[in-house]
C-alpha positions in Angstrom: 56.6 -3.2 26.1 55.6 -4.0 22.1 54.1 -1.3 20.4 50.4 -1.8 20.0 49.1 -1.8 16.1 47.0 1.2 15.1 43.9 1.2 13.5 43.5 2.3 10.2 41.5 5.3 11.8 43.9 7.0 13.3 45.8 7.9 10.5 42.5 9.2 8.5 42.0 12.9 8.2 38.5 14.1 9.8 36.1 13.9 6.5 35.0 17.4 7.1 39.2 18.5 7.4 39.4 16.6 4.3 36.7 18.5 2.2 37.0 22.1 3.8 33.4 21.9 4.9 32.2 23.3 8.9 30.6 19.6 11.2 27.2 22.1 9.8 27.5 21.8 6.9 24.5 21.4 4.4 24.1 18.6 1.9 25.2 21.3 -0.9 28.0 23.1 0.7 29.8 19.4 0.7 28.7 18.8 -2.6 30.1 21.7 -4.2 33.3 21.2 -2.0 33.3 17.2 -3.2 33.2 18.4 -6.7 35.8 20.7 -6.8 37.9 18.6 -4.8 37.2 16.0 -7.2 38.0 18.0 -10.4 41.0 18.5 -9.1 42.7 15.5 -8.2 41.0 13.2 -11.1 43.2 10.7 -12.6 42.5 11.9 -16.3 44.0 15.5 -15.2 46.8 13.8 -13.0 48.3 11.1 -14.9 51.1 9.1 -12.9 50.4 11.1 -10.0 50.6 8.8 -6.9 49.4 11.9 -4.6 47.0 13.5 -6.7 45.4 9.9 -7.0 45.9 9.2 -3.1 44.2 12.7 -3.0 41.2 11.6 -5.0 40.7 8.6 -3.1 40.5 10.4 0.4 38.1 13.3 -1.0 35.8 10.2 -2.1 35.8 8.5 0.7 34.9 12.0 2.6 32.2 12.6 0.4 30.5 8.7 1.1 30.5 9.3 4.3 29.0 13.1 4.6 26.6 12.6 2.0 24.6 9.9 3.5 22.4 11.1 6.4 22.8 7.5 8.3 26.8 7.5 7.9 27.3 11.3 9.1 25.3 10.5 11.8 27.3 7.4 12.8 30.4 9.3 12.3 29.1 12.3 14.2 28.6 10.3 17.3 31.2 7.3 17.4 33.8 8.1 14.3 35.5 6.1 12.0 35.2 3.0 13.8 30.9 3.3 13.2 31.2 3.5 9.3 34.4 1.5 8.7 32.2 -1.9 8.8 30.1 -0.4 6.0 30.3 -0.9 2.8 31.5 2.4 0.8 30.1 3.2 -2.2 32.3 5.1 -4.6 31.0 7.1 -7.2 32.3 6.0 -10.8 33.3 8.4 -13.7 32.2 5.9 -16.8 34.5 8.0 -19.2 37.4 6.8 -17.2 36.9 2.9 -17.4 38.0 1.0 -19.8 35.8 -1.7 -21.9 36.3 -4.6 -19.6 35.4 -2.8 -16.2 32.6 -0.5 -18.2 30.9 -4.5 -19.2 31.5 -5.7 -15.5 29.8 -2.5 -14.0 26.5 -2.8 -16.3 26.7 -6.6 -15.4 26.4 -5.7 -11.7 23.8 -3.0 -12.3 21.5 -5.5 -14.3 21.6 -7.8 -11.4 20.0 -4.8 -9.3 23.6 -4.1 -7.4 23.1 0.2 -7.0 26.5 1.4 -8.7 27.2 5.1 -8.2 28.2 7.5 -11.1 29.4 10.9 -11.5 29.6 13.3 -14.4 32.8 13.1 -16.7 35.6 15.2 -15.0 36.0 16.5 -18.6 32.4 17.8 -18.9 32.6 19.2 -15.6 36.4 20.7 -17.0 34.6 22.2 -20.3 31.9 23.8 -18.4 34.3 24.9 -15.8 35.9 26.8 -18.2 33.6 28.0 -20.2 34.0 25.9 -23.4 30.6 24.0 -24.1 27.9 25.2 -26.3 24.6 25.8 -25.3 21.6 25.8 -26.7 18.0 28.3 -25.9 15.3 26.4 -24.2 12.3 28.3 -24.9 9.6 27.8 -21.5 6.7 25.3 -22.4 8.3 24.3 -25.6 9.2 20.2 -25.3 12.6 19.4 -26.8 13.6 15.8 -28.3 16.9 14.9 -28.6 19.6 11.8 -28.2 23.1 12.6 -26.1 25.9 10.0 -26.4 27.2 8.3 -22.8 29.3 10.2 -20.7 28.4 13.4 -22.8 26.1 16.8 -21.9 23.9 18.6 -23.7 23.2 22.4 -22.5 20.9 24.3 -22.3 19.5 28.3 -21.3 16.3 28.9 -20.2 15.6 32.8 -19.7 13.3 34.2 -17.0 11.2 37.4 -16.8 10.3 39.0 -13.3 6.8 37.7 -13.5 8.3 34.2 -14.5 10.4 34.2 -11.9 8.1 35.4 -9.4 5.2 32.2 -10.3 8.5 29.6 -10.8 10.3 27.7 -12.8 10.2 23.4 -13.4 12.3 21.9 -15.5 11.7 18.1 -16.3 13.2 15.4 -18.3 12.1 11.9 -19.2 13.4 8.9 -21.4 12.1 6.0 -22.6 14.3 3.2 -21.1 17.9 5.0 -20.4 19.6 6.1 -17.1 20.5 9.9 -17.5 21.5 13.0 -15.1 19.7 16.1 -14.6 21.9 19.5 -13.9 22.3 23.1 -13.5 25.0 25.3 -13.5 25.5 28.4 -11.6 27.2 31.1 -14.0 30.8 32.4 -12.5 31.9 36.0 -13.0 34.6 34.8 -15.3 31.8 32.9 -17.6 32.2 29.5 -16.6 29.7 26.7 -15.6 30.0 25.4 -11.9 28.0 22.7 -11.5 25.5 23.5 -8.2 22.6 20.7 -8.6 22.0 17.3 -10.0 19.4 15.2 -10.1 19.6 11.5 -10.9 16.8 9.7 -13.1 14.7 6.7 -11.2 12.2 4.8 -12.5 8.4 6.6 -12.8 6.5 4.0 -14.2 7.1 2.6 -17.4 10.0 5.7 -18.3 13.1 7.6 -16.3 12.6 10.9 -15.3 14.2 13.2 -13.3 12.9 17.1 -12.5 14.0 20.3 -10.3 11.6 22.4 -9.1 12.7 26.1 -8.2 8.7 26.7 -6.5 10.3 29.8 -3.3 9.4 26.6 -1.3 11.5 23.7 -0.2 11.0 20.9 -2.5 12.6 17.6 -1.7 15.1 14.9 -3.4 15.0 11.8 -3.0 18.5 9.9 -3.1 17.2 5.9 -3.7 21.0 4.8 -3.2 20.3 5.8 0.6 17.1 4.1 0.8 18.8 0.3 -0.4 18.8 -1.9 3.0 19.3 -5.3 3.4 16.8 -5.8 6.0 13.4 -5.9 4.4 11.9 -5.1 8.3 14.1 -2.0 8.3 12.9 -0.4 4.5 9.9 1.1 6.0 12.2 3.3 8.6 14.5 3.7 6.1 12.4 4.9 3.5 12.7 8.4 3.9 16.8 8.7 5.1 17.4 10.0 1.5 15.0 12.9 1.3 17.2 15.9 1.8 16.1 19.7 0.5 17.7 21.3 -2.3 19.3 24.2 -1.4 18.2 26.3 -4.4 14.4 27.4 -3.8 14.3 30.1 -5.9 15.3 31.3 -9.0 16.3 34.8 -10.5 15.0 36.6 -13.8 17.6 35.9 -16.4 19.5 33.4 -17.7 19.5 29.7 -16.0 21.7 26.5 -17.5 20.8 22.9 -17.5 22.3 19.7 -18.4 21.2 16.8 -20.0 24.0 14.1 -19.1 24.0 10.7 -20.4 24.7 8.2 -17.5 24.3 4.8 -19.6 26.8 2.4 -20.2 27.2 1.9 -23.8 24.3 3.6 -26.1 23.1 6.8 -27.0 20.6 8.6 -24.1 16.7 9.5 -26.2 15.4 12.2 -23.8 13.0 14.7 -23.6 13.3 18.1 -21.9 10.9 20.8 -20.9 10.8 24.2 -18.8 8.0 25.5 -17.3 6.3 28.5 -16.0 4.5 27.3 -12.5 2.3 30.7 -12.6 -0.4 28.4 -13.9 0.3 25.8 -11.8 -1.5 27.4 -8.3 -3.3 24.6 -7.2 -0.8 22.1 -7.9 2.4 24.4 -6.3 0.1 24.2 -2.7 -1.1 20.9 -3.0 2.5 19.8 -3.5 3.9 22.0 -0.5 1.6 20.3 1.6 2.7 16.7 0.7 6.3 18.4 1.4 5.6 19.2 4.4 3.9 16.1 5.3 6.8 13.9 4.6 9.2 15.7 6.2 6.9 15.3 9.7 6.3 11.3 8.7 10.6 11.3 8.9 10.4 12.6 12.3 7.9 9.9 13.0 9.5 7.0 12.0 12.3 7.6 13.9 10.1 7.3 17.6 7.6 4.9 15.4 10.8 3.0 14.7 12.0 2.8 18.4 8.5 1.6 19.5 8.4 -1.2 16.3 11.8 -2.7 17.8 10.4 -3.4 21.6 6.8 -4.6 20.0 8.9 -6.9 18.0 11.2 -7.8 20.6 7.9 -8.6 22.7 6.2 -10.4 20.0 9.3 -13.1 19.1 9.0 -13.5 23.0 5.4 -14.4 22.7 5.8 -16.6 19.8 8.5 -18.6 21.6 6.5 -18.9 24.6 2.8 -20.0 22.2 4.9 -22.5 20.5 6.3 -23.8 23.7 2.8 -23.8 25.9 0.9 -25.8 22.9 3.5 -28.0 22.9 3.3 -29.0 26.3 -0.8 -28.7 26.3 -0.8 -31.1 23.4 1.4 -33.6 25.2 -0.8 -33.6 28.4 -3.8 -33.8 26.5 -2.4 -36.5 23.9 -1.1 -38.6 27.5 -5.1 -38.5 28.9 -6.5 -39.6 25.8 -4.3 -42.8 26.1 -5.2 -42.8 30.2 -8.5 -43.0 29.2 -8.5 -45.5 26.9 -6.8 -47.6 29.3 -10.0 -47.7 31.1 -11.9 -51.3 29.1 -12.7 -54.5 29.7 -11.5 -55.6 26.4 -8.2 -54.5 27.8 -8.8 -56.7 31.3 -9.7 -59.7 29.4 -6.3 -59.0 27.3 -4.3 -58.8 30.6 -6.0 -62.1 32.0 -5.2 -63.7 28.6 -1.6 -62.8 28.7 -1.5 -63.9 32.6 -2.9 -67.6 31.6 -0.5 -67.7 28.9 2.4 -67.0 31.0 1.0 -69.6 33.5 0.7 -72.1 31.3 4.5 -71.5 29.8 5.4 -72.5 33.9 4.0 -76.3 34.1 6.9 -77.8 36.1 9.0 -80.2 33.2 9.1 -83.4 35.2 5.4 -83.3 34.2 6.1 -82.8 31.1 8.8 -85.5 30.8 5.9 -87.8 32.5 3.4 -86.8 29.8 5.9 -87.4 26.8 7.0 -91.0 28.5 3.3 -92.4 29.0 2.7 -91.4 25.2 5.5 -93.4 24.0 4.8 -96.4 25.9 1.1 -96.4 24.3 2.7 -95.9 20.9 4.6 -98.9 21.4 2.3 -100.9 22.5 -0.5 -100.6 19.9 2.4 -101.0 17.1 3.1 -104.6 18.8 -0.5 -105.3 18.7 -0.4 -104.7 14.8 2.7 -106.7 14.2 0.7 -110.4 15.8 -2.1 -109.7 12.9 
């Protein structure tokens, strides 16, 4: 008996074997292990290293999978096969392309195709081990400053107790330029591991990005989740990308962000700010409310979604079947107006006309033959008759 061909499944690792996470697993914990992973086995650290770069490869692929809600799912319930159909999404280190692929990649993101990026495995090195410099971010003081692509700039914000206890913000906007948010957790030996980043979207006229450490869960939203192709399906979608950040809550002491610029060929202009929330009381409740009202809108959609389908489903039905009945009841009606009409005595008389006519077309032709004869004969006579005078 021939041996039957595999799929290509069956000789992938489980994404969760592959990135040391537990099937529970939050959204950070396989971050954390993603980046790591990735830092690791990253071509610039593993030159000519088929492994390393087959390593790299598989801990991406891991990481598309688990880090989108919809995809996890799928692969939760029915395995490779439900995501292998999918389009996967890798993230791309900028540093590490060369001109020609950088040009193609800000080509495809003009034309409004969502390209993935990560930080610079050499940032993430630096910090890693401790060799970046960072500079004091004094709360409610806004700083200016322009960061090259594929660079960082650092910075320390210090907490007191009582800053701590009302909350800390930390926002940054720029004019026209794509750019990552993130902070680092300190390491006992004094390095940087990154634990939180925040991508900048478009607020209006500027890109902005912020984390808000509030002791209550405040929301991301990842827009790469929300792109569908189905314009019926964005509504349902809308809200797969909101996930919680795991850090709610922030310490007195020292906290580092990063300002990282994600364009593709200039310099990032930015802005950056840290701020108390102890002011901010109205605003912190008003905003844990919206919070919590999203999160009970996702649960929605997902019956509301369920109950669209079979409405919809019902409703092309329908449609079919209105098209089909004023068809038909336009043909009937359209066949009595001409019934009616049929009913004239301009149309008798027609119908007597065209009975006469087809009488007359049957006068036997030996009659006709008599008719033409006698004619002839008269002709001939009266042309005798001339020729004596």
């Amino acid at each position: 008996m021939p041996a039957t061909r595999k799929s290509m499944s069956e000789f992938r690792r489980n994404p969760y074997e592959v990135l040391g996470v537990s099937g529970n697993a939050t959204d950070q914990q396989i971050k954390s292990a993603y980046r790591k992973l990735a830092l690791k086995y990253h071509p610039d650290k593993n030159a000519n290293d088929p492994k390393a770069a087959d390593m790299f490869n598989e801990v991406t692929v891991s990481y598309n999978i688990l880090s989108d809600p919809e995809k996890r799912r799928q692969f939760d319930s029915e395995g490779f096969e439900a995501v292998e159909s999918e389009r996967q999404d890798l993230e791309l280190d900028l540093s590490s392309l060369g001109p020609v692929d950088t040009v193609f990649a800000a080509l495809f993101s003009k034309l409004g195709v969502p390209i993935k990026t990560t930080v610079s495995a050499t940032i993430l090195e630096e910090a890693l081990n401790g060799r970046v410099t960072i500079s004091p971010l004094p709360l409610g003081q806004p700083l200016s400053r322009k960061v090259d692509k594929q660079s960082a700039h650092f910075y320390s914000v210090t907490l007191t107790e009582e800053d701590a206890r009302g909350g800390l913000v930390c926002r940054v906007k720029s004019e026209k330029s794509r750019f990552k948010l993130l902070y680092f957790e300190q390491e006992d030996n004094g390095g940087l591991n990154l634990a939180l980043q925040e991508d900048s979207t478009k607020t209006g006229k500027v890109m902005s990005a912020g984390m808000y450490f509030l002791g209550f869960p405040v929301y991301r939203l990842d827009c790469a989740v929300n792109s569908v192709k189905n314009p019926d399906d964005a509504l349902f979608k809308k809200l797969d990308g909101f996930q919680p950040c795991e850090v709610t809550r922030v310490k007195a002491g020292t906290h580092i962000f990063a300002v990282y610029g994600d364009n593709y060929f200039k310099k990032v202009s930015y802005t950056i700010e840290a701020l108390c929330a102890t002011p901010y009381v109205k605003e912190k409740e008003r905003l844990r409310d919206v919070e919590s009202q999203l999160i009970t809108k996702r649960a929605e959609l997902s019956n509301f979604e369920n109950e669209h389908r079979e409405v919809l489903a019902q409703f092309t039905e329908m449609t079919s079947r209105y098209t089909q009945e004023k068809r038909t009841i336009d043909n009937l009606l359209r066949q009595r107006i001409e019934l009616h009409a049929s009913y004239t005595t301009a149309h008798q008389l027609k119908r007597s006309s065209s009975k006469s006519k087809r009488g007359f077309d049957k006068v036997p032709k030996e009659e006709e033959k008599s008719k033409d004869k006698k004619l002839t004969t008269e002709r001939s006579k009266k042309k005798k008759w001339y020729n004596i005078h």
